[in-house]
C-alpha positions in Angstrom: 18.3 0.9 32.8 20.6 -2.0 31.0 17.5 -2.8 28.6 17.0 1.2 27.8 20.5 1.1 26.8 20.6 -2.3 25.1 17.5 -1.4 23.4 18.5 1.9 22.0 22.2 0.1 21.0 19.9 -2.6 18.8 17.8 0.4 17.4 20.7 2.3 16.2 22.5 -0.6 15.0 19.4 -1.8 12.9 19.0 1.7 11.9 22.7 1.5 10.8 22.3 -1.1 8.9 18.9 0.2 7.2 20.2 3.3 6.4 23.4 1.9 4.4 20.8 -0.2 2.4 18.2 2.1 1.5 21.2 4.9 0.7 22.0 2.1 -1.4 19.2 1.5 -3.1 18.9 5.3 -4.1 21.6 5.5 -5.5 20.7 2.5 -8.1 17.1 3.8 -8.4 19.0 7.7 -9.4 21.8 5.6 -11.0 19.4 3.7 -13.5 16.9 6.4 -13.8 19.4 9.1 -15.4 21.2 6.2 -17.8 17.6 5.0 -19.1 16.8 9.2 -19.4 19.8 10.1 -21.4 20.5 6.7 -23.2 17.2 5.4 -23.9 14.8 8.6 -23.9 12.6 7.2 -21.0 12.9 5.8 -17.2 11.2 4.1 -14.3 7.6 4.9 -13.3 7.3 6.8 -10.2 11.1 6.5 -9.8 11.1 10.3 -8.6 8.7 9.8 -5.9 10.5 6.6 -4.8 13.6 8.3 -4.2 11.7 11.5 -2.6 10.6 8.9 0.2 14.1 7.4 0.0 15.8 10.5 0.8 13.3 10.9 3.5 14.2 8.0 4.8 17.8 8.3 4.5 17.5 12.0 6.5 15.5 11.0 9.3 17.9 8.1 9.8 20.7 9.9 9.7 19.4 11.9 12.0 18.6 9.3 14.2 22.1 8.1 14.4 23.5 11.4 14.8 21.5 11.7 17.8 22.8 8.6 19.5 26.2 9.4 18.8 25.4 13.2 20.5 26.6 15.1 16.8 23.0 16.4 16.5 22.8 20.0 16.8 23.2 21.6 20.1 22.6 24.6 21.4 25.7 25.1 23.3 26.0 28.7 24.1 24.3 28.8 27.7 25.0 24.7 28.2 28.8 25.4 27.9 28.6 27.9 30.6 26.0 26.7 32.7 28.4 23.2 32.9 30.9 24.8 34.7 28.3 25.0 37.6 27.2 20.9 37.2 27.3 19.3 34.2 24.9 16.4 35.4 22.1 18.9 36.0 22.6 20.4 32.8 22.4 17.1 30.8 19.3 16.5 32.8 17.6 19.1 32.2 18.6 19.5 28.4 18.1 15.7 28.1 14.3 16.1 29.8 13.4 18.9 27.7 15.1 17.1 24.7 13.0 14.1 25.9 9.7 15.8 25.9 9.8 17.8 22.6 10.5 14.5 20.9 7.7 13.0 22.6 5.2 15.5 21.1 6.8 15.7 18.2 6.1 11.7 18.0 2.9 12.1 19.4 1.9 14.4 16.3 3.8 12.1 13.8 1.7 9.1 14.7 -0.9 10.9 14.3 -0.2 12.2 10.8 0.4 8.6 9.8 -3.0 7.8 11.2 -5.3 10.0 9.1 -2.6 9.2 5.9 -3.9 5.7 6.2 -7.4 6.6 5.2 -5.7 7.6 1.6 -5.2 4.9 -0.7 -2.2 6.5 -2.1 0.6 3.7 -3.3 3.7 4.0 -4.7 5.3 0.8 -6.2 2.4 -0.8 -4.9 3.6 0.4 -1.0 0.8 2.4 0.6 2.4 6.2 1.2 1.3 6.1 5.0 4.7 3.0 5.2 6.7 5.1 3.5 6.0 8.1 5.6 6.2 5.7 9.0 9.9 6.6 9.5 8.8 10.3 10.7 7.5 8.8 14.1 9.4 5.7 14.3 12.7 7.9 14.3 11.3 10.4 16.5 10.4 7.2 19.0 13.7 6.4 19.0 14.9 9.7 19.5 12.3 10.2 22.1 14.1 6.7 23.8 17.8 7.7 24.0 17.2 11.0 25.3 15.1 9.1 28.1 17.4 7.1 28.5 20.1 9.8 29.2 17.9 11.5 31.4 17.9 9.0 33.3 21.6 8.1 33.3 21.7 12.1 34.7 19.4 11.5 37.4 21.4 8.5 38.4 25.1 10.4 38.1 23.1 13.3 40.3 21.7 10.8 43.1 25.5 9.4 43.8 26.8 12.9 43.2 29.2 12.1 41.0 30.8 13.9 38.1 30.0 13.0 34.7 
């Protein structure tokens, strides 16, 4: 359990740090693509479709992070009630279920990445299928923490304790 939650603190502090960088680096792609456009009549090749993957990047990320610091989107209107009754089994099974959508959901990424390998699509001489790579890796990482707090509810249930 200490290297699940180790490991998902190192993910989301490397994904911390990725995301500030490449949110950086969009903005100086957009930055210098509008000046050269409106000062110079021209602009970047493929500096559209660079900042398309950027801002994929920068979304699932986000997303990522929100997840580990639980301000994802819940659906709270049966939790909040049914909490009242134990709040441990609740977590449990929303963190299962949680769990196992992300894990098909990863499970189809991967697989999407697979057959985009096959094309020989590049973009700034970066094959499409790495720039697409952060679909399943974030839903992996997802699929991790809400494993992880599965199993921290499992735990908190077996020594029948209150969250």
């Amino acid at each position: 359990m200490k290297f699940l939650k180790r490991l998902n603190y190192t993910l989301y502090k490397f994904q911390k740090i990725l995301l500030i960088t490449l949110f950086a680096a969009l903005f100086a792609i957009s930055s210098v693509q509008v000046i050269l456009r409106i000062f110079f009549k021209g602009g970047m090749v493929n500096a559209e479709i660079m900042t398309r993957y950027l801002v994929l990047w920068v979304a699932f990320l986000g997303a990522a992070l929100a997840t580990f610091k639980k301000r994802h989107i819940n659906l709270d209107v049966i939790s909040k009630q049914l909490k009242k009754i134990n709040e441990n089994l609740v977590n449990l099974i929303i963190n299962s279920a949680s769990f196992i959508i992300t894990f098909f959901l990863s499970w189809a990424a991967v697989n999407f990445v697979i057959n985009e390998i096959s094309d020989n699509t590049k973009v700034f001489f970066i094959p499409v299928w790495v720039m697409e790579s952060i679909i399943p890796l974030t839903y992996i990482f997802m699929c991790l923490l809400f494993m992880q707090r599965a199993i921290e509810a499992v735990i908190l249930i077996s020594k029948g304790r209150r969250k």
